[in-house]
KOLMISE-87454 format. One line per 4 residues: number of its first residue (from 0); their letters; for each residue x, y, z of N, C-alpha, C, O, CB. Coordinates in steps of 0.05 Angstrom, whole numbers. Glycine has a CB too. Layout:
N
NUM	a	X:Y:Z:X:Y:Z:X:Y:Z:X:Y:Z:X:Y:Z  ...
This chain:
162
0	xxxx	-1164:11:-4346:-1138:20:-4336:-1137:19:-4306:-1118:11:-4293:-1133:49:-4346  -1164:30:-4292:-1159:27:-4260:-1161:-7:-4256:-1155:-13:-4233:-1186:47:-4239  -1166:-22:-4267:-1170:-48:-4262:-1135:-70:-4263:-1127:-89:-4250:-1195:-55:-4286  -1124:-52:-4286:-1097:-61:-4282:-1086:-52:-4264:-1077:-69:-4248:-1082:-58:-4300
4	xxxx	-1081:-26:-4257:-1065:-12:-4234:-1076:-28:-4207:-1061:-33:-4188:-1071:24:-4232  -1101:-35:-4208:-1108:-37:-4174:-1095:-74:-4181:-1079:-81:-4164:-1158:-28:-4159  -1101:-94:-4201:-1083:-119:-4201:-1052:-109:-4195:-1042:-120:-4175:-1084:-135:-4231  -1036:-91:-4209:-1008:-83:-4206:-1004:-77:-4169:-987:-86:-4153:-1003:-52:-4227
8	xxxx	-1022:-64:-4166:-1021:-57:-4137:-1013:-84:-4117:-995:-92:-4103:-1050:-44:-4128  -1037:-91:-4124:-1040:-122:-4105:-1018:-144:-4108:-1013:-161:-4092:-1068:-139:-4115  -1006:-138:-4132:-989:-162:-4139:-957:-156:-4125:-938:-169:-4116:-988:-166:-4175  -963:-131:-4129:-925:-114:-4108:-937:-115:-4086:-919:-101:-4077:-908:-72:-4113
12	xxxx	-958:-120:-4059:-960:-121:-4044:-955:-155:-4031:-945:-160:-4010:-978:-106:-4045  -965:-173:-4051:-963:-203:-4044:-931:-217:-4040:-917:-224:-4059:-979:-220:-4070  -922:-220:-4012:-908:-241:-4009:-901:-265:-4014:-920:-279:-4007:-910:-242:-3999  -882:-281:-4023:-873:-300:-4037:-881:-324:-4004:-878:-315:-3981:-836:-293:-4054
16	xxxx	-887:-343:-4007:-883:-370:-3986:-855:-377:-3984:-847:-387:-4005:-898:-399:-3996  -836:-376:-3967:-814:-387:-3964:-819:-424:-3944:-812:-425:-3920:-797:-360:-3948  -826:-441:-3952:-818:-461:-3937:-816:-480:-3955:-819:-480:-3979:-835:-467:-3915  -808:-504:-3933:-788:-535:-3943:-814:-554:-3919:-825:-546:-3898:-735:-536:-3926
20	xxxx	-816:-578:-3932:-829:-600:-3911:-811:-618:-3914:-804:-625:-3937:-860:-613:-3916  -802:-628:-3892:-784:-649:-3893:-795:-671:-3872:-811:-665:-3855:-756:-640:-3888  -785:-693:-3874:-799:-718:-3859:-770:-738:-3852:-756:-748:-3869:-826:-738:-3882  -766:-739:-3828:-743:-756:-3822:-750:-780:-3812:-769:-777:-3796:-725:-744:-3803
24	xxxx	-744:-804:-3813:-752:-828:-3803:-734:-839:-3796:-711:-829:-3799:-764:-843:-3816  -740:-870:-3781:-724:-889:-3771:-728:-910:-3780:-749:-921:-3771:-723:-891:-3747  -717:-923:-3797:-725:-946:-3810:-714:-968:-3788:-694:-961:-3776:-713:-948:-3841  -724:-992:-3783:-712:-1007:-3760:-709:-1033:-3782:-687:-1043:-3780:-734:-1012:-3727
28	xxxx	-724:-1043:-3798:-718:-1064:-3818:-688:-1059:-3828:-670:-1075:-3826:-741:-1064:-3844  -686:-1033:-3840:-663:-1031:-3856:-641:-1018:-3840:-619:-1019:-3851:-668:-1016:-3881  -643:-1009:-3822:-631:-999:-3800:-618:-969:-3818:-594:-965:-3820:-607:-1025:-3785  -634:-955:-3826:-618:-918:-3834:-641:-902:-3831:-664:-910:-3831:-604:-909:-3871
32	xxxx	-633:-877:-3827:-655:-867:-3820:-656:-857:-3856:-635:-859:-3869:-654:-842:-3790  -682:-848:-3868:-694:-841:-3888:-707:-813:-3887:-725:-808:-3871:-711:-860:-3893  -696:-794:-3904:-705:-773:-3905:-717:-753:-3930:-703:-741:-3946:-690:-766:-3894  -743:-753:-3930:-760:-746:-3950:-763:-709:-3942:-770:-697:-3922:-790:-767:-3948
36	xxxx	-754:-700:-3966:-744:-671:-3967:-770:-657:-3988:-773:-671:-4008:-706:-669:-3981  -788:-633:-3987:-801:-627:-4010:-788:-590:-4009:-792:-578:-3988:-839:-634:-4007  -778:-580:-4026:-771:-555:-4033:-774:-546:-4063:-775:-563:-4081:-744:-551:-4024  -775:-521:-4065:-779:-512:-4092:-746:-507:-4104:-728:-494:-4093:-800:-481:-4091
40	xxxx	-746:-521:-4128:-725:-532:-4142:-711:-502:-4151:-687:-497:-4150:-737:-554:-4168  -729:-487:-4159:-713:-453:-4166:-691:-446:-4142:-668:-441:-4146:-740:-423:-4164  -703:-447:-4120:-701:-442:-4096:-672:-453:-4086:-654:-441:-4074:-724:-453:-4084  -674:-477:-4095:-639:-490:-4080:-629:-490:-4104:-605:-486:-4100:-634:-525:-4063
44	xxxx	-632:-493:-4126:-610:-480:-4152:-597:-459:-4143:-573:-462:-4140:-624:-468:-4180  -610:-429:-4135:-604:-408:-4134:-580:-410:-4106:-558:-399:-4102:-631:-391:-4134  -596:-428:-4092:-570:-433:-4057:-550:-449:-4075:-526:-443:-4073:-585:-463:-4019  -554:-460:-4087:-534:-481:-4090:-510:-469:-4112:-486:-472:-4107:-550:-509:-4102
48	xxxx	-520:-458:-4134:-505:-428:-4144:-480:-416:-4127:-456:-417:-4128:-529:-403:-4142  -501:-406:-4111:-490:-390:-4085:-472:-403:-4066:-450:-392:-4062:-513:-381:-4068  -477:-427:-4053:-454:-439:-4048:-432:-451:-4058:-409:-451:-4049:-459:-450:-4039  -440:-462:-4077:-420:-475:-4092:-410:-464:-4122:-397:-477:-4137:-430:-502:-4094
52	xxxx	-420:-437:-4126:-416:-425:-4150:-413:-439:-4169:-393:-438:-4183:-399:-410:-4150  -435:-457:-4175:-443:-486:-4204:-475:-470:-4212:-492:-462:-4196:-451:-536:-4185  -476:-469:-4239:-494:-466:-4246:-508:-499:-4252:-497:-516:-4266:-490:-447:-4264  -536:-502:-4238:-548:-533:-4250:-558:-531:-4269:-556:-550:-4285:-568:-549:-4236
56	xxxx	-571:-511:-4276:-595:-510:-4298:-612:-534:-4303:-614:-549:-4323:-584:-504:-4325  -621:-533:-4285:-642:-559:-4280:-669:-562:-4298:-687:-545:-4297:-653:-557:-4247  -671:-581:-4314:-693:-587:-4328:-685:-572:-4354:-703:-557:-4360:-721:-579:-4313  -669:-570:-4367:-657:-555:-4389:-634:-578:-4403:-622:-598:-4395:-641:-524:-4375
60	xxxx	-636:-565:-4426:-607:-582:-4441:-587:-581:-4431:-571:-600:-4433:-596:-575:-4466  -582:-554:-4415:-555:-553:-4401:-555:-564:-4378:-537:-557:-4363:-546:-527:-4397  -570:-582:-4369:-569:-582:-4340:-540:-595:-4339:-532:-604:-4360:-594:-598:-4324  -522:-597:-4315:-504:-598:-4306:-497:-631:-4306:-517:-641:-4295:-506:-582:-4284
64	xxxx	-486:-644:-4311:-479:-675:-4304:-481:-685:-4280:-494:-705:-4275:-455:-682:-4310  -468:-671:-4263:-468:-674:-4234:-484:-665:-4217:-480:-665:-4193:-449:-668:-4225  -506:-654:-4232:-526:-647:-4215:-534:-656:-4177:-529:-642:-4157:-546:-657:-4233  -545:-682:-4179:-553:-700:-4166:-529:-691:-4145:-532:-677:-4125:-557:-728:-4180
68	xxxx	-510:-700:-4154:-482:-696:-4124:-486:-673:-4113:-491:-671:-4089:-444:-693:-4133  -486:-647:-4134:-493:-620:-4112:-515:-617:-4102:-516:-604:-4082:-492:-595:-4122  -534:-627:-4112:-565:-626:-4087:-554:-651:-4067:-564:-648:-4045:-607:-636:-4105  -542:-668:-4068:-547:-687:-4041:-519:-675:-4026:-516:-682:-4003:-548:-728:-4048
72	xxxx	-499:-659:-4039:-488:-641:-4021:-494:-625:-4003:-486:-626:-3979:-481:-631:-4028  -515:-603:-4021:-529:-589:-4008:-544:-592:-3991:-547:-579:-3971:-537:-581:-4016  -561:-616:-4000:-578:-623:-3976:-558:-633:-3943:-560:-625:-3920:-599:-653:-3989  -542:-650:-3953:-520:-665:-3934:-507:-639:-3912:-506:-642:-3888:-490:-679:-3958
76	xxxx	-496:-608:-3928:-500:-588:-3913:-511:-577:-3895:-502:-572:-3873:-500:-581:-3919  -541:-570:-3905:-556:-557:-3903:-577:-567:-3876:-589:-551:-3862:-564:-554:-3929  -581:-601:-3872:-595:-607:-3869:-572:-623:-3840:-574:-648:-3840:-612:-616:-3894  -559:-615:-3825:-533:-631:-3811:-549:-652:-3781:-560:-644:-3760:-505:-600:-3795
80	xxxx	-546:-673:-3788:-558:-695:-3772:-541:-705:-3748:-517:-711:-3750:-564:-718:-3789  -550:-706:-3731:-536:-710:-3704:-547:-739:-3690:-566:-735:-3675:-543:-683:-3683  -540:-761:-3692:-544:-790:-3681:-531:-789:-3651:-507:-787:-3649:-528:-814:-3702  -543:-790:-3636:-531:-803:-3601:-504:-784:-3605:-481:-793:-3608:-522:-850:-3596
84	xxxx	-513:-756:-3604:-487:-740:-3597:-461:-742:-3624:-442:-727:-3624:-473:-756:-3564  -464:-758:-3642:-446:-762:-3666:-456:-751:-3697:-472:-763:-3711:-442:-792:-3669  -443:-724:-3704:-454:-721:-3728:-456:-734:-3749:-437:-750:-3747:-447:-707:-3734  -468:-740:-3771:-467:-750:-3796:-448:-739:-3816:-452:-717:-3826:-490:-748:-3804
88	xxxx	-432:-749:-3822:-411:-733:-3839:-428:-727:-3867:-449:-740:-3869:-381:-754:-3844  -424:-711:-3888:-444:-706:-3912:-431:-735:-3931:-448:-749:-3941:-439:-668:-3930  -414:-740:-3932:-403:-767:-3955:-422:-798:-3941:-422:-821:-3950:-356:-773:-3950  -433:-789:-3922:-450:-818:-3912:-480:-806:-3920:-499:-807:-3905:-447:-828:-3870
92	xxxx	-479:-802:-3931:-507:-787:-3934:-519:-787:-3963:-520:-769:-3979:-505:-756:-3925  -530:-817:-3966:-546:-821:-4005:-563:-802:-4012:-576:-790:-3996:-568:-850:-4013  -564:-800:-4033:-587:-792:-4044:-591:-820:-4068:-578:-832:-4085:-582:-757:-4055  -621:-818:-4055:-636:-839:-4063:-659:-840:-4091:-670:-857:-4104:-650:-843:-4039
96	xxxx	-658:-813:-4089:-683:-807:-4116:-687:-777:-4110:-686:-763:-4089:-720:-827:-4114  -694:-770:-4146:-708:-736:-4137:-724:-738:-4158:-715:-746:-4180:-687:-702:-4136  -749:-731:-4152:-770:-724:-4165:-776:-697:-4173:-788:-684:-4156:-788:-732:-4153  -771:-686:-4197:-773:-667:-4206:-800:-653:-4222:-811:-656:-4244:-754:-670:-4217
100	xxxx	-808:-633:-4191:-844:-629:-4202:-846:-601:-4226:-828:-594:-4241:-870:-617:-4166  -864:-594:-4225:-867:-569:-4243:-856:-544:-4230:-855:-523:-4242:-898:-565:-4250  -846:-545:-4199:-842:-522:-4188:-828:-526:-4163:-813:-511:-4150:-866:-509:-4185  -838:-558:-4160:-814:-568:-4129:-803:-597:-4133:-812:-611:-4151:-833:-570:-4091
104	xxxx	-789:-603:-4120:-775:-626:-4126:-776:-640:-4092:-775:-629:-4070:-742:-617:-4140  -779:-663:-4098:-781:-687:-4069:-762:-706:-4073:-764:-727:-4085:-812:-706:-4064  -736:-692:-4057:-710:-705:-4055:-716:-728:-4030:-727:-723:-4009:-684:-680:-4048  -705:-755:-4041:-702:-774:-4011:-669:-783:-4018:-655:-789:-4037:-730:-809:-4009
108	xxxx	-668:-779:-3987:-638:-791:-3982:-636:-808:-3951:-649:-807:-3930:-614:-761:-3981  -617:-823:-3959:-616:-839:-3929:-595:-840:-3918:-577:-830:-3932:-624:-865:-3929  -584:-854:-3890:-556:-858:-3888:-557:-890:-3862:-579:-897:-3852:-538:-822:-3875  -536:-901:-3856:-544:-927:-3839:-542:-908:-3817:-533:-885:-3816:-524:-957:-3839
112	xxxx	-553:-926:-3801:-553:-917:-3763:-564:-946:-3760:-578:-960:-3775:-581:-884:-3746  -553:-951:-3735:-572:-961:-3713:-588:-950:-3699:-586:-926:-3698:-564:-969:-3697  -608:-962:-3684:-635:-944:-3662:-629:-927:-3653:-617:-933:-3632:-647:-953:-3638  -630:-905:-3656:-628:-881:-3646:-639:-877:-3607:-659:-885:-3595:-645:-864:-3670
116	xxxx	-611:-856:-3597:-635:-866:-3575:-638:-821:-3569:-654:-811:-3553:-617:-899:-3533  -622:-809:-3582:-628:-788:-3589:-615:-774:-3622:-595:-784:-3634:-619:-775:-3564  -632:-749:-3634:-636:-751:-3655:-625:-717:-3653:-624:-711:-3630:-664:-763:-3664  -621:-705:-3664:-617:-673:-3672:-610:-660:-3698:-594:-671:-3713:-597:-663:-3657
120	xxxx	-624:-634:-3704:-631:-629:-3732:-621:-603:-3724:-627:-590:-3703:-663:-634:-3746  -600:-597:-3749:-598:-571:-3753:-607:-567:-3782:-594:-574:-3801:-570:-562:-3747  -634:-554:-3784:-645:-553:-3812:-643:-525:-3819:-655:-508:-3806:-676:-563:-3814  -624:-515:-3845:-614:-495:-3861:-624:-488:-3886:-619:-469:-3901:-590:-500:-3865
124	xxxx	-646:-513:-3888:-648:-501:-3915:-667:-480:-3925:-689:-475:-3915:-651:-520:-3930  -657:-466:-3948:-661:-440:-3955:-654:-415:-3938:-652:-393:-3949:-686:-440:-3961  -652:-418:-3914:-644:-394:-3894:-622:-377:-3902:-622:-353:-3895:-637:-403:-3866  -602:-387:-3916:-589:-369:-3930:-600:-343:-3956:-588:-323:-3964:-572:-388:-3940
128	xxxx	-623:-353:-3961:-633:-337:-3985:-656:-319:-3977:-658:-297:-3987:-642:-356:-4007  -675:-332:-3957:-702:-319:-3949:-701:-315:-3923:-704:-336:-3910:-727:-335:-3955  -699:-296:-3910:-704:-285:-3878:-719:-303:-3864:-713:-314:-3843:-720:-258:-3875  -744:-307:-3880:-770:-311:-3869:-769:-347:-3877:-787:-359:-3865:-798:-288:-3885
132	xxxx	-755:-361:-3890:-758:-391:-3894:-765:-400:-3871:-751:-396:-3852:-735:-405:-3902  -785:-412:-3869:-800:-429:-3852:-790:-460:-3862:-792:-466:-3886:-834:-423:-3855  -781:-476:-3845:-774:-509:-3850:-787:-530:-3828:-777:-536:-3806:-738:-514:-3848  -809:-538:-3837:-834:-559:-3825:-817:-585:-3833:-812:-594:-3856:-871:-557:-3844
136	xxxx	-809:-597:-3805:-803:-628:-3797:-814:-646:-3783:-820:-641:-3759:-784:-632:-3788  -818:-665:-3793:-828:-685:-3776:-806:-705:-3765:-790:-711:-3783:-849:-698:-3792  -804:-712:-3753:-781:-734:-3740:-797:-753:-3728:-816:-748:-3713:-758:-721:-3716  -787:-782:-3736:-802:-810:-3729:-785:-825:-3731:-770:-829:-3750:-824:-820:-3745
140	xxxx	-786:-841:-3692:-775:-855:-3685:-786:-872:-3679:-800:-866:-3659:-764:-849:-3675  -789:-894:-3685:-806:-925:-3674:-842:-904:-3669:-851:-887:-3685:-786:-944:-3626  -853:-911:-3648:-863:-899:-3638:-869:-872:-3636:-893:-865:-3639:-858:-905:-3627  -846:-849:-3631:-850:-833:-3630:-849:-810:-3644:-826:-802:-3646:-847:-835:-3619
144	xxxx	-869:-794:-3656:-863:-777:-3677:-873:-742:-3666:-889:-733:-3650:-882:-790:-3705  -853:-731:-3683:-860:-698:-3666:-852:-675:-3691:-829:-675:-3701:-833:-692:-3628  -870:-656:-3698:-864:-635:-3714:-866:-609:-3708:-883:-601:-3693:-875:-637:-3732  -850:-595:-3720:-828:-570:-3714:-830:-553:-3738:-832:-561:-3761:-796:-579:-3710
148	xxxx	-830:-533:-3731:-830:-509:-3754:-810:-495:-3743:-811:-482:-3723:-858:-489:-3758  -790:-498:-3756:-757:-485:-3750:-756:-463:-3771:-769:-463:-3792:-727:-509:-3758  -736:-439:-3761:-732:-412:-3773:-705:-404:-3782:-686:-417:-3773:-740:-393:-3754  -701:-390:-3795:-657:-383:-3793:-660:-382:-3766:-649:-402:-3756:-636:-346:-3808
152	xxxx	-670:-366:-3747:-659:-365:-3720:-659:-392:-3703:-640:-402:-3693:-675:-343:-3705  -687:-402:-3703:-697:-424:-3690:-689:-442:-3708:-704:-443:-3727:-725:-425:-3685  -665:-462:-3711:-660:-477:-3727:-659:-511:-3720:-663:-533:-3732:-638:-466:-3735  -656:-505:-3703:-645:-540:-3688:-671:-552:-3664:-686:-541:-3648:-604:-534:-3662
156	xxxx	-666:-577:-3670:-681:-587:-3651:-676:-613:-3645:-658:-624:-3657:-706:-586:-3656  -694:-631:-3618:-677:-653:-3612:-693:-670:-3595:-700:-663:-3573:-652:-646:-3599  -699:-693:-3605:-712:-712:-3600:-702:-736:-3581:-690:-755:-3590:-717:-718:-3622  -710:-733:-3555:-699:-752:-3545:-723:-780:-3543:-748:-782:-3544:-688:-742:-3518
160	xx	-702:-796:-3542:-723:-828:-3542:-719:-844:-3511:-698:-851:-3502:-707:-858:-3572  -739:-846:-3502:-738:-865:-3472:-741:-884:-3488:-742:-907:-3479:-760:-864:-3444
């Protein structure tokens, strides 16, 4: 009995991980930048719920038809890209594949650009749900690559290219 209580104890004391890894690139062959997204799939159901009041029920009989459109919405939201001072509108913005894991999902989406000669990230996701969401980016431009651990507060960042 003290052996369950002191597990019960420990388990209401343990904090959940709130973060997202995302990886932004510059493709120069295909000319768009490419963006490889990893989040836990519960996680933006529940945002995506919440924003868009759609239930997905993801990985279920019910899942939703249109699934796919509201995560590359969401992401397209959530995730707002800034090319040489010009935002990315969310309707230019593919989604390319989602891989659906046992607990997270690795959304890629892309959109065209030319060479970037500055880059800016307003990264949102999950900050609506978890205080504490931590969102790890990498941004890669030709040459130059640089990563960031952005917060709800600390959200944006910005890559300039000589």
């Amino acid at each position: 009995m003290q052996l369950l209580i002191a597990i019960s104890l420990f388990f209401s004391f343990m904090h959940p991980v709130h973060v997202s890894f995302t990886n932004i690139e510059y493709m120069e062959e295909s000319q768009e930048i490419q963006i490889a997204s990893r989040v836990f799939w519960d996680d933006v159901e529940t945002s995506i719920n919440q924003q868009f009041d759609v239930k997905l029920n993801l990985g279920s009989e019910a899942q939703h038809p249109e699934y796919e459109e509201f995560i590359r919405l969401w992401f397209a939201n959530n995730l707002r890209i800034t090319i040489d001072g010009k935002i990315i509108p969310p309707e230019n913005v593919k989604l390319e594949h989602i891989d659906m894991g046992a607990v997270d999902m690795l959304v890629n989406l892309s959109f065209d650009s030319e060479k970037p000669a500055s880059m800016k990230v307003e990264n949102q996701l999950l900050c609506d749900l978890f205080a504490d969401q931590s969102n790890l980016v990498i941004l890669a431009i030709n040459e130059k690559q640089e990563s960031f651990s952005l917060t709800a507060e600390n959200n944006v960042i910005t890559l300039e290219i000589e």
